[in-house]
C-alpha positions as CSV (number, residue, x, y, z in Angstrom):
1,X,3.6,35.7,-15.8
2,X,5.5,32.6,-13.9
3,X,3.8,30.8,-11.5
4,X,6.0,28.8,-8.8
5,X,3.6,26.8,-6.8
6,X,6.1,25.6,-3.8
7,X,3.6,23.8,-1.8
8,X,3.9,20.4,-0.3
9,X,1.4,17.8,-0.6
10,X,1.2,17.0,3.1
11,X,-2.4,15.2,3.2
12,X,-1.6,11.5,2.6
13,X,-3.9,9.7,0.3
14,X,-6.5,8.0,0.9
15,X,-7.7,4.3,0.4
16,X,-10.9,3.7,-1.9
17,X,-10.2,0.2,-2.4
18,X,-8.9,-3.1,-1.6
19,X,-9.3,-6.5,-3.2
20,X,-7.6,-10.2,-2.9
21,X,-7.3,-12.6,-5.5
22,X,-5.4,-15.4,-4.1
23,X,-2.1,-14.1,-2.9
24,X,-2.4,-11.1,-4.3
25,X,-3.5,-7.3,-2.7
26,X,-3.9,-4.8,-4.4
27,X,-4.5,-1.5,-2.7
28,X,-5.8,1.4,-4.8
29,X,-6.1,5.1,-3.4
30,X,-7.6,8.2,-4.3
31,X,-4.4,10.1,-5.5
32,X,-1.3,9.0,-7.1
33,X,1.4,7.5,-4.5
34,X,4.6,9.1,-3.7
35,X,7.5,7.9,-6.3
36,X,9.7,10.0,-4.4
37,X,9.5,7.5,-1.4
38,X,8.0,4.4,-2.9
39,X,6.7,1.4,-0.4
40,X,8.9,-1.7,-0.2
41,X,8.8,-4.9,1.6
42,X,9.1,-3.3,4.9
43,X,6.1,-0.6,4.5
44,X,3.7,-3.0,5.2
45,X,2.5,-5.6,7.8
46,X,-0.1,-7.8,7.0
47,X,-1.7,-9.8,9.3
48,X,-4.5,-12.6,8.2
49,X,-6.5,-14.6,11.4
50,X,-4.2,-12.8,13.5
51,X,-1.2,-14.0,12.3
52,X,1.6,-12.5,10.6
53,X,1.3,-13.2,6.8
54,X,4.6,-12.4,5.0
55,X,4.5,-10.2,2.1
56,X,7.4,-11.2,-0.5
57,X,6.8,-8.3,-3.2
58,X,5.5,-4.9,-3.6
59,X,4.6,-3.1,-6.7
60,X,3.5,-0.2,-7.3
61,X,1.8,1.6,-9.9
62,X,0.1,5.4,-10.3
63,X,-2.9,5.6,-7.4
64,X,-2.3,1.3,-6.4
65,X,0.2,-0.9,-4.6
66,X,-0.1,-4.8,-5.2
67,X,1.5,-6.8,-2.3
68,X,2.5,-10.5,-2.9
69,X,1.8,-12.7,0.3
70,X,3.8,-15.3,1.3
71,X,0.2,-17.6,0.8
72,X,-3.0,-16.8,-0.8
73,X,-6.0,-15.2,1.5
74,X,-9.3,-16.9,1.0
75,X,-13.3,-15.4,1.6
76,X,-13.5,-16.7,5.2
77,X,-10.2,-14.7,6.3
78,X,-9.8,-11.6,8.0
79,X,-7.3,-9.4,6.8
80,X,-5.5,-6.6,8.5
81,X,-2.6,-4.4,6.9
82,X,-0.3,-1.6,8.1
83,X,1.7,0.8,6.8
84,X,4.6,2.7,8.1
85,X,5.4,5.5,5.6
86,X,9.4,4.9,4.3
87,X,9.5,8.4,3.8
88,X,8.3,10.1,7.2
89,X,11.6,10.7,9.5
C-alpha cells in the first residue's frame, strides 16, 4: 500500500521564543521554517524605541532565525519586529 499525502502545510508557525544578546535575535518557533522560501534581509523590520534598527544578516536554522542588527539592543529597549513572508504572492 502507497500512501501520497499531497497536503500543504498552510498554518504558518508559530513563535515560542525570542531572545537578545547584544546585536543578536534569535527567533525560535514551534515548527521547522520553510527552506523552500527562506527569510532574507528584507523579511524583516525591526524597530527598537521606535526607530528603525537595521538588520545586516539573517540566518536561519531548523525551527529559529537569528537576525544581526545594525547595533546591539540593551534591557531597557523595546523591541518590535515584522515579518513579510518572501514566499506569499
Amino acid at each position: 500500500m502507497t500512501i501520497n499525502d499531497t497536503s500543504t502545510d498552510v498554518t504558518a508557525p508559530t513563535r515560542v521564543s525570542a531572545s537578545i544578546n547584544g546585536a543578536l535575535l534569535t527567533l525560535t518557533y514551534n515548527e521547522p521554517l520553510d527552506a523552500t522560501h527562506p527569510a532574507n534581509l528584507a523579511s524583516f523590520t525591526v524597530g527598537v524605541n521606535g526607530l528603525n534598527r537595521q538588520v545586516i544578516n539573517v540566518a536561519g536554522s531548523g525551527s529559529s532565525v537569528t537576525l544581526t542588527l545594525s547595533a546591539p539592543v540593551v534591557s531597557t529597549d523595546s523591541v518590535l519586529i515584522s515579518y513579510a513572508d518572501p514566499g506569499a504572492s
